[in-house]
N, CA, C and O atoms as a printed pandas DataFrame, in Angstrom:
     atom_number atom_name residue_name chain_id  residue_number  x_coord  y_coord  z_coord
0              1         N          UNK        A               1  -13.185    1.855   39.455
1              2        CA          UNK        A               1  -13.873    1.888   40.735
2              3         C          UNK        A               1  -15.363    2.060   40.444
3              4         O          UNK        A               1  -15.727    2.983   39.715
4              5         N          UNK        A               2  -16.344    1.111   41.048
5              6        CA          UNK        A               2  -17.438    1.453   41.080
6              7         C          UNK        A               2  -18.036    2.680   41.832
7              8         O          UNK        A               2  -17.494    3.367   42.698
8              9         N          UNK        A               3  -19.211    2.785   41.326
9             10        CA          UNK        A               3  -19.678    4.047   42.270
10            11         C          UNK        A               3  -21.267    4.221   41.715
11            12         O          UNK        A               3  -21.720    4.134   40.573
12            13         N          UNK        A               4  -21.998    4.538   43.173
13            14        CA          UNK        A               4  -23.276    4.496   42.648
14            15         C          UNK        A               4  -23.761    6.212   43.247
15            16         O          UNK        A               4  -23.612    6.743   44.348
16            17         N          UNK        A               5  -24.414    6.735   41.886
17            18        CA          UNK        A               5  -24.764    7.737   42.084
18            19         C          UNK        A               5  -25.971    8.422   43.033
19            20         O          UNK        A               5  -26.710    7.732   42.331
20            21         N          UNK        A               6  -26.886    9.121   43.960
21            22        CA          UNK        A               6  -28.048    9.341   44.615
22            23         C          UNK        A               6  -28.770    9.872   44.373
23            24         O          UNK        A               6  -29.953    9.637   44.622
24            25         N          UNK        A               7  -28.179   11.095   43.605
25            26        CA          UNK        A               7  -28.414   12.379   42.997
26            27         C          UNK        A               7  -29.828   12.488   43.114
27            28         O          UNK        A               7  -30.618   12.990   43.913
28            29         N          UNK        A               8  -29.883   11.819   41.994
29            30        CA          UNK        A               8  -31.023   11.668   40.832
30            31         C          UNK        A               8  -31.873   10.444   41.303
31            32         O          UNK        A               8  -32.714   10.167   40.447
32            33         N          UNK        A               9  -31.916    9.692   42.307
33            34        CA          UNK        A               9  -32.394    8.410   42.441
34            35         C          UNK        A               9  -33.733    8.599   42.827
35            36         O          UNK        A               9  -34.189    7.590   43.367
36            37         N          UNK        A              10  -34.767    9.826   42.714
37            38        CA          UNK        A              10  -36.205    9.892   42.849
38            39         C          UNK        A              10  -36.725   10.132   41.385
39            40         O          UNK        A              10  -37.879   10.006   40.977
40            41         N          UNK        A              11  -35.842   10.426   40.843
41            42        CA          UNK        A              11  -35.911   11.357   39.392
42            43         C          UNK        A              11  -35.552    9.931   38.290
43            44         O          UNK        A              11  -36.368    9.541   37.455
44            45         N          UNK        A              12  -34.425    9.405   38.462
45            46        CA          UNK        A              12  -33.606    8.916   37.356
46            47         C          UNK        A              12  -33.367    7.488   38.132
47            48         O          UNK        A              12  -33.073    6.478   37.491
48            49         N          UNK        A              13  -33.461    7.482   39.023
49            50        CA          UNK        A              13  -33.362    5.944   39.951
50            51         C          UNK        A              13  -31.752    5.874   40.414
51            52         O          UNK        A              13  -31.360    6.694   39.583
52            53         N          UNK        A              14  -30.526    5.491   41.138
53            54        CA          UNK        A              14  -29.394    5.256   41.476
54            55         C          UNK        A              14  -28.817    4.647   40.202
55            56         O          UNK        A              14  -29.079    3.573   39.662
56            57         N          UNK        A              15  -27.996    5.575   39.874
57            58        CA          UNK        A              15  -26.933    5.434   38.539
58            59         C          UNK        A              15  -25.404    4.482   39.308
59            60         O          UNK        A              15  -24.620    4.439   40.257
60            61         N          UNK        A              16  -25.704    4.019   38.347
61            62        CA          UNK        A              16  -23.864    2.902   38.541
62            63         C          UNK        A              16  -23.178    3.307   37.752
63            64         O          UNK        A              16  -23.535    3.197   36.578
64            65         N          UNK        A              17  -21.741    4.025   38.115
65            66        CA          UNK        A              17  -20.906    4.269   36.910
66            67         C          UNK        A              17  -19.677    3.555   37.392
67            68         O          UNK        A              17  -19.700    3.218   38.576
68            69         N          UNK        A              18  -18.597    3.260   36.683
69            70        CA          UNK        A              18  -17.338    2.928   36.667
70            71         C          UNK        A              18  -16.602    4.215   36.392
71            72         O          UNK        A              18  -16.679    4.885   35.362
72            73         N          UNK        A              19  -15.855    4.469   37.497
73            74        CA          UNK        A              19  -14.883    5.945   37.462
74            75         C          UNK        A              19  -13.312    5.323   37.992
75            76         O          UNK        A              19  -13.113    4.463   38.849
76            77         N          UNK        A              20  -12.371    6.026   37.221
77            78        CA          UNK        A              20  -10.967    6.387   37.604
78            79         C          UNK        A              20  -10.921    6.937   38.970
79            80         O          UNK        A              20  -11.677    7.849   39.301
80            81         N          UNK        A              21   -9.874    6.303   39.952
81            82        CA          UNK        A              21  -10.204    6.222   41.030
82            83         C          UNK        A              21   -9.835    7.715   41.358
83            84         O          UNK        A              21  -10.236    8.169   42.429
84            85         N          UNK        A              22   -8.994    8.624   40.389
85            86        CA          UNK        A              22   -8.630    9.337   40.600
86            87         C          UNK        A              22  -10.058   10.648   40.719
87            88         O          UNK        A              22   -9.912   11.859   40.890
88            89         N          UNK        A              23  -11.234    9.956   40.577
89            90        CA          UNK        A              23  -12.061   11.133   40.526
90            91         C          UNK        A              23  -12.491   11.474   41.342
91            92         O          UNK        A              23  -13.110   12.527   41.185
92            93         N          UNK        A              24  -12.487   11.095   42.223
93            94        CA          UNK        A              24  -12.546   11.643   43.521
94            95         C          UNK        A              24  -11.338   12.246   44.417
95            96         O          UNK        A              24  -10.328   11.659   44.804
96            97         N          UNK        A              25  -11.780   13.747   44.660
97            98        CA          UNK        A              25  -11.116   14.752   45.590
98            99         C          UNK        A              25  -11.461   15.169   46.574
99           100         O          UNK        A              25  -12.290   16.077   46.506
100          101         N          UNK        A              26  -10.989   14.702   47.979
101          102        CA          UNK        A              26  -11.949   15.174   49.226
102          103         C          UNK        A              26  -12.962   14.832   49.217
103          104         O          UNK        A              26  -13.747   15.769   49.364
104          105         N          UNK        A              27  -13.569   13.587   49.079
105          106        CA          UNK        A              27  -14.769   13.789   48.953
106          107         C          UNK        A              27  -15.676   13.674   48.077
107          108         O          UNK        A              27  -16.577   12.836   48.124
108          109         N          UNK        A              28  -15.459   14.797   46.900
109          110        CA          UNK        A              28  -16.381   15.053   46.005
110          111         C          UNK        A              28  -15.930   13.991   44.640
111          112         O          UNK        A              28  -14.843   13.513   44.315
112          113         N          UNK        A              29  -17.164   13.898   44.104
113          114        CA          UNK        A              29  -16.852   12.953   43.343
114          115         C          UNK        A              29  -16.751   13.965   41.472
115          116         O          UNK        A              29  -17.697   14.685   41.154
116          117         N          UNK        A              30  -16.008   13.868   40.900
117          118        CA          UNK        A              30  -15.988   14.546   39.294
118          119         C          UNK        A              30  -16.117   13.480   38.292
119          120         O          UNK        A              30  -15.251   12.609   38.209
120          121         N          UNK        A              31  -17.007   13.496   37.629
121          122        CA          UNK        A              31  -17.854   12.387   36.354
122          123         C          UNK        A              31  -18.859   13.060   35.574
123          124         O          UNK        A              31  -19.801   13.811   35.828
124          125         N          UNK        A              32  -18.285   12.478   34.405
125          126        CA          UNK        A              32  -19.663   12.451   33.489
126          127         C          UNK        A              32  -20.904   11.716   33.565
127          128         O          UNK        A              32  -20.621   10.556   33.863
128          129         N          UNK        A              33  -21.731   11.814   33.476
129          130        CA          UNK        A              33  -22.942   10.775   33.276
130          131         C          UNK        A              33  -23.618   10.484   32.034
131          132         O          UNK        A              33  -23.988   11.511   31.464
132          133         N          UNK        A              34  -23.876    9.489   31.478
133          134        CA          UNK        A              34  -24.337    8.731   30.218
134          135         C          UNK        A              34  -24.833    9.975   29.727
135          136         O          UNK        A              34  -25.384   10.720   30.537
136          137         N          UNK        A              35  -24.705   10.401   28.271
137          138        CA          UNK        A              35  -25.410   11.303   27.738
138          139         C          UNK        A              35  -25.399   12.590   28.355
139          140         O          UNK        A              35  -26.304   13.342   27.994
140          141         N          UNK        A              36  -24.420   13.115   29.375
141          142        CA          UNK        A              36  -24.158   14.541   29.173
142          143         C          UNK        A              36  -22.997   15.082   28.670
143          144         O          UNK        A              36  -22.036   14.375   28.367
144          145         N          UNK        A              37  -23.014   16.618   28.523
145          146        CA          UNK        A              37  -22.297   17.070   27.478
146          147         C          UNK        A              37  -20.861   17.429   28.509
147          148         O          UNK        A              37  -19.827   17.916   28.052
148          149         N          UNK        A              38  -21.020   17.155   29.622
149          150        CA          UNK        A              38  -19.619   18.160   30.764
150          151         C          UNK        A              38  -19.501   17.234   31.997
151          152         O          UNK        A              38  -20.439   16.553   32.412
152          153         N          UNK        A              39  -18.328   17.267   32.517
153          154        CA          UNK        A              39  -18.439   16.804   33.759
154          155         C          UNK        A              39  -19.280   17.531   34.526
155          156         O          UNK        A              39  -19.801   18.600   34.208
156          157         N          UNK        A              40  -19.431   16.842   35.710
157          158        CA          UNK        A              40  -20.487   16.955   36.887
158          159         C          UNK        A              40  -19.278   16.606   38.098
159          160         O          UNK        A              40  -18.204   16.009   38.184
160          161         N          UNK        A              41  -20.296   17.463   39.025
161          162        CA          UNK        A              41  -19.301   17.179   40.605
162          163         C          UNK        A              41  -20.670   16.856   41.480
163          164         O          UNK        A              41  -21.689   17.530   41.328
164          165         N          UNK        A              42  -20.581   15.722   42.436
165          166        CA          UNK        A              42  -21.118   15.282   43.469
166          167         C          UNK        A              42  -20.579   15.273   44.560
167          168         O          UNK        A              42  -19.380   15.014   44.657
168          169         N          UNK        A              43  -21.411   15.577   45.712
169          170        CA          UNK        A              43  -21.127   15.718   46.900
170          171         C          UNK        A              43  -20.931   14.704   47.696
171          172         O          UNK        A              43  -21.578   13.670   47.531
172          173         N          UNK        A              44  -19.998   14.827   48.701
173          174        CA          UNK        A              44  -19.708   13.217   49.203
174          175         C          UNK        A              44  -21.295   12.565   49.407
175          176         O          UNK        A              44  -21.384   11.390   49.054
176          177         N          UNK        A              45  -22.390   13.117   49.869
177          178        CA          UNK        A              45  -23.799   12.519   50.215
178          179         C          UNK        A              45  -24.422   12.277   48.913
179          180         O          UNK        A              45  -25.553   11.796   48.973
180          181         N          UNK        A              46  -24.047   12.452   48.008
181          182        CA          UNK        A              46  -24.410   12.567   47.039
182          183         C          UNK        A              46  -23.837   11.088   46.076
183          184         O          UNK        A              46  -24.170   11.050   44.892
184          185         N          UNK        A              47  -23.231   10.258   46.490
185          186        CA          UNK        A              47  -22.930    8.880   45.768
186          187         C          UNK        A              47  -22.600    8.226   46.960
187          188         O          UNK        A              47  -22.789    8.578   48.124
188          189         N          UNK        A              48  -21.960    6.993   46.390
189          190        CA          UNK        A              48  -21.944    5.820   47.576
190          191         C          UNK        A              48  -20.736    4.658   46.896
191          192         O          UNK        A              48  -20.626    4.211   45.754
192          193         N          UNK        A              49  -20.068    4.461   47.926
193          194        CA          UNK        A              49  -19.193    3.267   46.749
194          195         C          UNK        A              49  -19.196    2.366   47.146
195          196         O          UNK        A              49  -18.305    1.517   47.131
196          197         N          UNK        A              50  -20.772    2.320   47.852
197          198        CA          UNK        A              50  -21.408    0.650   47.802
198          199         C          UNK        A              50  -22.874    0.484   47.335
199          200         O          UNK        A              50  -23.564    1.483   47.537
200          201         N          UNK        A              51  -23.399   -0.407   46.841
201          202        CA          UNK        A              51  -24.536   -0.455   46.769
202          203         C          UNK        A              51  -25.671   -0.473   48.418
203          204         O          UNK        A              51  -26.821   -0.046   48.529
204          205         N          UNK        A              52  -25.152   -0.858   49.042
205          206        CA          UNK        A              52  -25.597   -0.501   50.519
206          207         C          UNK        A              52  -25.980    0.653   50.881
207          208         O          UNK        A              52  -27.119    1.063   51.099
208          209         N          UNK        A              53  -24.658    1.343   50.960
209          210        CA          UNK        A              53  -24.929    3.073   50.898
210          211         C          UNK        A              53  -25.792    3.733   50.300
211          212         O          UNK        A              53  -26.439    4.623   50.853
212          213         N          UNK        A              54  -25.970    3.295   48.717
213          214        CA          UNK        A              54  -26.621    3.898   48.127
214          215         C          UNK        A              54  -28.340    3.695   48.362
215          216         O          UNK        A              54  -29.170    4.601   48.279
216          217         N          UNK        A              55  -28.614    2.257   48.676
217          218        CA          UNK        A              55  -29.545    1.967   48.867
218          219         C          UNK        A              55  -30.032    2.902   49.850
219          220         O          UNK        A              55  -30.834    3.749   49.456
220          221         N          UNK        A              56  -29.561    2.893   51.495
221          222        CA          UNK        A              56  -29.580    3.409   52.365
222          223         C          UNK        A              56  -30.596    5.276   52.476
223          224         O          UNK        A              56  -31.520    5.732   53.150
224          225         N          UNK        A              57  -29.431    5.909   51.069
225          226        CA          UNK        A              57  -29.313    6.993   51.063
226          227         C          UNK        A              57  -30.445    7.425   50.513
227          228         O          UNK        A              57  -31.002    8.473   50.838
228          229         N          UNK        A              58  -30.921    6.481   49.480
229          230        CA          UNK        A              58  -31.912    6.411   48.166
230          231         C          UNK        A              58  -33.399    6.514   49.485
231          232         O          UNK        A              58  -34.088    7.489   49.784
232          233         N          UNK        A              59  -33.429    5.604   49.816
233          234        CA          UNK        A              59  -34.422    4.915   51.313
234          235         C          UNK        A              59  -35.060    6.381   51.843
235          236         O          UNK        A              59  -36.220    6.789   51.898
236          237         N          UNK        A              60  -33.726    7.004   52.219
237          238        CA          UNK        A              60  -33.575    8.198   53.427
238          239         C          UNK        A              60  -34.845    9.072   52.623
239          240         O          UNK        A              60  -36.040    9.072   52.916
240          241         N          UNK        A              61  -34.027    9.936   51.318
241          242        CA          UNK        A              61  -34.459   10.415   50.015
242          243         C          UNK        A              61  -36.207   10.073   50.116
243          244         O          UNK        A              61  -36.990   11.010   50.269
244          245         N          UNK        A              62  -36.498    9.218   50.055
245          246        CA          UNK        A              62  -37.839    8.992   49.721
246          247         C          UNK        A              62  -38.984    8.939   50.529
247          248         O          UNK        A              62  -40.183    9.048   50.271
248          249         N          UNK        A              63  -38.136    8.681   51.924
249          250        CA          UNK        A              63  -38.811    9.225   52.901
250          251         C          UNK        A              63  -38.784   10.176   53.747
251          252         O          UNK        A              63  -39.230   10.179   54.895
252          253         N          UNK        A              64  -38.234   11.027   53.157
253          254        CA          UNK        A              64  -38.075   12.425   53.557
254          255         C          UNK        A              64  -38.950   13.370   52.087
255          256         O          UNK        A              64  -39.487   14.437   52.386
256          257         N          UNK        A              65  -39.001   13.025   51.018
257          258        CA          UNK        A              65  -39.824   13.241   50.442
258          259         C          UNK        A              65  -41.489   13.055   50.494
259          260         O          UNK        A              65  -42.352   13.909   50.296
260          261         N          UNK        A              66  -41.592   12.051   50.732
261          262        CA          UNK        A              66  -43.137   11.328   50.992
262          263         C          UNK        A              66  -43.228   12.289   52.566
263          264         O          UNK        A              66  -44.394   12.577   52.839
264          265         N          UNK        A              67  -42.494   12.648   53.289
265          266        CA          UNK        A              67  -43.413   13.293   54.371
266          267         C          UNK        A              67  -43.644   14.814   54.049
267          268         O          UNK        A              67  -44.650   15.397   54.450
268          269         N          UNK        A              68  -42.309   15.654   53.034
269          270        CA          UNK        A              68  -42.631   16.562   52.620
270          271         C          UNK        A              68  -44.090   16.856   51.927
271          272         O          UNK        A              68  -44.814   17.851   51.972
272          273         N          UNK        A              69  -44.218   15.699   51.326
273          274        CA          UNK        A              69  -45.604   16.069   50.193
274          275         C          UNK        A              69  -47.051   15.857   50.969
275          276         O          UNK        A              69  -48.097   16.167   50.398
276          277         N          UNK        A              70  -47.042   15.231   52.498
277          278        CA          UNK        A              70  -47.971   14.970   53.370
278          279         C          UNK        A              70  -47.770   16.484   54.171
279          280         O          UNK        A              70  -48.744   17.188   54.440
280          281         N          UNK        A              71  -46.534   16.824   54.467
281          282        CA          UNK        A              71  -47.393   18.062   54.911
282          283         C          UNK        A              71  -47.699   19.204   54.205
283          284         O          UNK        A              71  -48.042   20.232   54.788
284          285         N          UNK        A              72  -47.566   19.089   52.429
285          286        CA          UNK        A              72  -48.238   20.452   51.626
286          287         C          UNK        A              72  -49.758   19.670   51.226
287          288         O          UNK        A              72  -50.691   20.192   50.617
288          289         N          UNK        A              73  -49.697   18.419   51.707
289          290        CA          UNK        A              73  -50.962   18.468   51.594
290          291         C          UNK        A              73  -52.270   18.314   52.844
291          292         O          UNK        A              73  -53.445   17.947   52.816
292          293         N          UNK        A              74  -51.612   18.662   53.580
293          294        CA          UNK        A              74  -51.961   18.904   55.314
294          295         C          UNK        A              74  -52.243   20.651   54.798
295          296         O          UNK        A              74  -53.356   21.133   55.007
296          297         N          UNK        A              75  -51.668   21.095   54.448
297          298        CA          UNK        A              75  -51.538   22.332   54.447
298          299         C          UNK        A              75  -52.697   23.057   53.415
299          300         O          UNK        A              75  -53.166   24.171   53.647
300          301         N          UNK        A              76  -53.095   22.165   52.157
301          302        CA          UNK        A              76  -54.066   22.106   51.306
302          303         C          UNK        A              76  -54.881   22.217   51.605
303          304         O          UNK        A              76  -55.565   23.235   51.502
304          305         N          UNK        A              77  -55.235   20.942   52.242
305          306        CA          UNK        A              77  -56.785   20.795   53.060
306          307         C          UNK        A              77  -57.198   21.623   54.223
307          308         O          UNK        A              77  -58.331   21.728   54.691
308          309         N          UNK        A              78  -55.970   22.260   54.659
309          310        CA          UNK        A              78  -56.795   23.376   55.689
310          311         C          UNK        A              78  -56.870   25.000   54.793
311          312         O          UNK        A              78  -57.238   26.112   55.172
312          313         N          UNK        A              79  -56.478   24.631   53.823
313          314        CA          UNK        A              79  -56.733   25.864   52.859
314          315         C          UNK        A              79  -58.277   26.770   52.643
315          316         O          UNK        A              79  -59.115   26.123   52.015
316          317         N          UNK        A              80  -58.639   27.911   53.009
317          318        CA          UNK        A              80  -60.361   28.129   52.337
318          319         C          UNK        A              80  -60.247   29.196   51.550
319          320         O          UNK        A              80  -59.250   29.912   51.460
320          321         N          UNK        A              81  -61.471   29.338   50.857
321          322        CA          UNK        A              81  -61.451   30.213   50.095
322          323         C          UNK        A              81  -62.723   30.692   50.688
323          324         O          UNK        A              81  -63.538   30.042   51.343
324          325         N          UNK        A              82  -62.762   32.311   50.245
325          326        CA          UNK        A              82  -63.479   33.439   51.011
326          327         C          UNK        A              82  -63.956   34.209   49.547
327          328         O          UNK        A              82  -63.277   34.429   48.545
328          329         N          UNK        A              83  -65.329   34.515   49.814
329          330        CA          UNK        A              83  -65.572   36.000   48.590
330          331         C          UNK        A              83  -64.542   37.082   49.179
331          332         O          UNK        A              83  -64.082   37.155   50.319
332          333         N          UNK        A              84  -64.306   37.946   48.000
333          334        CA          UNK        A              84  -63.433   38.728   48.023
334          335         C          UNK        A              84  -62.060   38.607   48.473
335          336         O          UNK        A              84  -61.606   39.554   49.115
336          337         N          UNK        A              85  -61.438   37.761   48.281
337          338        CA          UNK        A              85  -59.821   36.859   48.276
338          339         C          UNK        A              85  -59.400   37.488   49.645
339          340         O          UNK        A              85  -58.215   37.816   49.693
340          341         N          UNK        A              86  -60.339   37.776   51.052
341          342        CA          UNK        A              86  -59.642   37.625   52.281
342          343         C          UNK        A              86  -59.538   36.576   53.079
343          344         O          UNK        A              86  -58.877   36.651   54.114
């Protein structure tokens, strides 16, 4: 069964793995990923077993990020500094 991972898709970009269909329980998904030492568990929001989905999810992810980092830097610029750190 294919399956595309989200996790990591700002970090590491949307991982494609091939899993035993059996790895998934309720939901959650149980896999290794390339080069780690243990399984891993993902949350149903957390993969997609389409590339659609994943796209979708990846999309969401990045723009919910990009507005996070607009408002710490909203928050920057109204920042001042004072003698004597009041």
């Amino acid at each position: 069964m294919k399956i595309w991972i989200t996790k990591y898709a700002l970090s590491r970009g949307i991982l494609v793995l091939d899993v035993a269909s059996d790895a998934v329980t309720e939901g959650y998904l149980w896999c290794r990923l390339p080069g780690a030492l243990m399984n891993d568990s993902f949350e149903p929001k957390e993969w997609a077993d389409s590339w659609e989905g994943a796209l979708a999810r990846a999309e969401k992810m990045r723009r919910d990020k990009i507005a996070s980092l607009r408002k710490q830097i909203m928050k920057l610029e109204k920042t001042t500094f004072s003698e004597g750190g009041e």
